[in-house]
C-alpha positions in Angstrom: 229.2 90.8 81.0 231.3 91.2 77.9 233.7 93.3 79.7 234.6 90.9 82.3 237.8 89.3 80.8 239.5 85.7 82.6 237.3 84.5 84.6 240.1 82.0 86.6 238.8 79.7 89.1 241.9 79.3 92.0 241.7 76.4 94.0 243.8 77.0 96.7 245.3 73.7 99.4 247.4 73.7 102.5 248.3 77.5 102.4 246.6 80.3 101.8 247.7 83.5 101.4 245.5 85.9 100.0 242.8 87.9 101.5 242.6 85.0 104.1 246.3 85.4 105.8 248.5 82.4 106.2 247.2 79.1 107.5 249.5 77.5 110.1 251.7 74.6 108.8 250.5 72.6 111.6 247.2 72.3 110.5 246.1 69.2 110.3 243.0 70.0 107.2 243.4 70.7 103.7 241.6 74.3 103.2 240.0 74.7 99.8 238.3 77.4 98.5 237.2 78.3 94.8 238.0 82.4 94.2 237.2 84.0 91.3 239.4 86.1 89.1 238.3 88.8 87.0 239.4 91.6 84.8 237.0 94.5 84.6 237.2 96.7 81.7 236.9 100.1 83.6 234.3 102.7 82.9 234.3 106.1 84.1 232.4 105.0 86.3 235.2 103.3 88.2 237.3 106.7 88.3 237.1 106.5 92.6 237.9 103.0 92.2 240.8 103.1 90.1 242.2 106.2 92.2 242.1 105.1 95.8 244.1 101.8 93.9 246.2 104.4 92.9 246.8 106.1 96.0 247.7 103.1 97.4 250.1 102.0 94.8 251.8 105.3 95.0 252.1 105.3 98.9 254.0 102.1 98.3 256.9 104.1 97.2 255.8 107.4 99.0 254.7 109.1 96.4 252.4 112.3 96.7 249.3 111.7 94.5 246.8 114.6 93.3 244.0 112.9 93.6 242.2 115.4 91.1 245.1 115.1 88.3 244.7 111.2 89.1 240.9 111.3 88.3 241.8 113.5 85.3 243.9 111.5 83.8 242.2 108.0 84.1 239.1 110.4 82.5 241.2 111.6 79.2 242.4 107.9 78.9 239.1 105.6 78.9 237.7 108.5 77.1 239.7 107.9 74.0 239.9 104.2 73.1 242.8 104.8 70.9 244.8 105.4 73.9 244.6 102.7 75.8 242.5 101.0 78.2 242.4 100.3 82.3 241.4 96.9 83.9 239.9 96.7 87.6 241.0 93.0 88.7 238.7 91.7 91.2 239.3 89.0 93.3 235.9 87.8 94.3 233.6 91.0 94.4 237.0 93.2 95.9 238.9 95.6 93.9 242.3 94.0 94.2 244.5 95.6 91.5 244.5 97.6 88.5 246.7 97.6 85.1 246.6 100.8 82.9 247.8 100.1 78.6 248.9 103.1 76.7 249.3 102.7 72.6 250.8 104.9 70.7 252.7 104.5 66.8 256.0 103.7 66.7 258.5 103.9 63.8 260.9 101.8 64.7 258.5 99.0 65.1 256.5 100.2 61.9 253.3 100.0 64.1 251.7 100.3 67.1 253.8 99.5 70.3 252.0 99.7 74.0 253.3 100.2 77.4 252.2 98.4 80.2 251.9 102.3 82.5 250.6 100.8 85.8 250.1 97.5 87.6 249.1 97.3 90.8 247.8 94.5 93.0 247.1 95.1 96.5 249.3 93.2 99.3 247.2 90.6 100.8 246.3 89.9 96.9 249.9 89.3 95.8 251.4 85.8 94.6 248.1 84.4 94.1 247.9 85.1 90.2 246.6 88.4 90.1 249.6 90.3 88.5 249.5 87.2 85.5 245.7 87.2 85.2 245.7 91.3 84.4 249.1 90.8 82.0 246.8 87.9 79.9 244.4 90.5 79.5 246.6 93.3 78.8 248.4 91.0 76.1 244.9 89.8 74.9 244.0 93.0 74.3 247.1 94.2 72.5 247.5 91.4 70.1 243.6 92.3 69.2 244.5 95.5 68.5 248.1 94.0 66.4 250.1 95.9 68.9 253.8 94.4 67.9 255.9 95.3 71.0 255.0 96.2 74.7 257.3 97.8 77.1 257.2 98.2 81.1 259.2 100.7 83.4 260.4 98.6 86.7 262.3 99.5 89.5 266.0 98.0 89.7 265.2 96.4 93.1 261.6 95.2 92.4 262.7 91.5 91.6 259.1 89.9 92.1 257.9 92.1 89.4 260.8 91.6 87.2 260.6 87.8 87.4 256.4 88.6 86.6 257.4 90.5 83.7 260.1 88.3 82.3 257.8 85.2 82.2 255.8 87.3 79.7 258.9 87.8 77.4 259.9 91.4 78.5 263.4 91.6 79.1 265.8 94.5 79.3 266.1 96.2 76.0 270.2 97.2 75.1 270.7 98.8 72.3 273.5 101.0 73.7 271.0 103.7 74.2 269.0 105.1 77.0 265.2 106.9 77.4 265.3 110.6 77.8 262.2 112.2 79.2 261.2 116.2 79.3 258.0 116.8 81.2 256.2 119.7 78.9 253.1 121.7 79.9 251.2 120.9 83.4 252.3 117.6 83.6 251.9 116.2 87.2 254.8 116.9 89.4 255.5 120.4 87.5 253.5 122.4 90.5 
């Protein structure tokens, strides 16, 4: 499966925390159990995938989602390569997250920079090394394609995926200046 990128054995002692719950300190075993890590490249095939991860990424922050633009727009993107690309992680066989990369040319880099425009990893998932497993393949993917700088969008408050972020090398960029966005056409959110 050339698509399948980082395959990562986890071996996982004392407590685990994914899709298992939390073992009680008091046991008196050492649980181990080999999971498997994988980053999917998606197809349009994965389109109801990708948006129920959506869905539930957006309720996180009670967000409306249109599931319809959602499909729409994971459609235009894995249609044209150039764009970008979306990874299904899977944690075993289970969807567990997503991560969406979006290239375009940019002058003041004199090449092609990228944004990282979702991750998402469900809940019982989370701090098990999902969210690094899909950012190696996003950043895999990017220096393949000689992408020189990648940028992400976080919340103020969101310090677990700052610190994530951060151990990749993004960090705040101040240049005394400030993004500016206009919505044009039938963006979502315009109706």
């Amino acid at each position: 499966m050339q698509d399948n990128i980082h395959v990562k054995s986890i071996i996982l002692h004392d407590v685990v925390k994914c899709a298992l719950g939390i073992l009680p300190t008091t046991a008196a075993f050492v649980y181990t159990r080999f999971m498997t890590t994988m980053a999917h490249k998606a197809t349009l095939d994965d389109i109801p995938i990708l948006v129920d991860l959506m869905q539930e990424f957006y309720a996180e922050a009670d967000y409306p989602l249109d599931r319809h633009w959602a499909a729409a727009s994971f459609s235009a993107l894995m249609q044209e390569d150039a764009l970008g690309a979306v990874w299904i992680i899977f944690q075993d066989s289970e969807p567990a997250g997503h991560i969406v990369l979006t290239i375009r040319f940019s002058m003041e880099y004199g090449g092609f920079d990228a944004f990282i425009d979702d991750l998402f990893i469900r809940p019982a998932y989370r701090r098990c090394g999902l969210g690094r497993a899909a950012l190696r393949t996003l950043f895999d993917e990017c220096e393949r394609r000689k992408v020189l700088a990648i940028h992400v969008e976080v919340g103020h408050d969101n310090v677990a995926a700052k610190a994530l972020y951060q151990s990749y090398g993004l960090k705040p960029y101040d240049e005394g200046r400030e993004m500016l966005t206009a919505r044009l056409g039938n963006s979502y959110g315009d109706a």
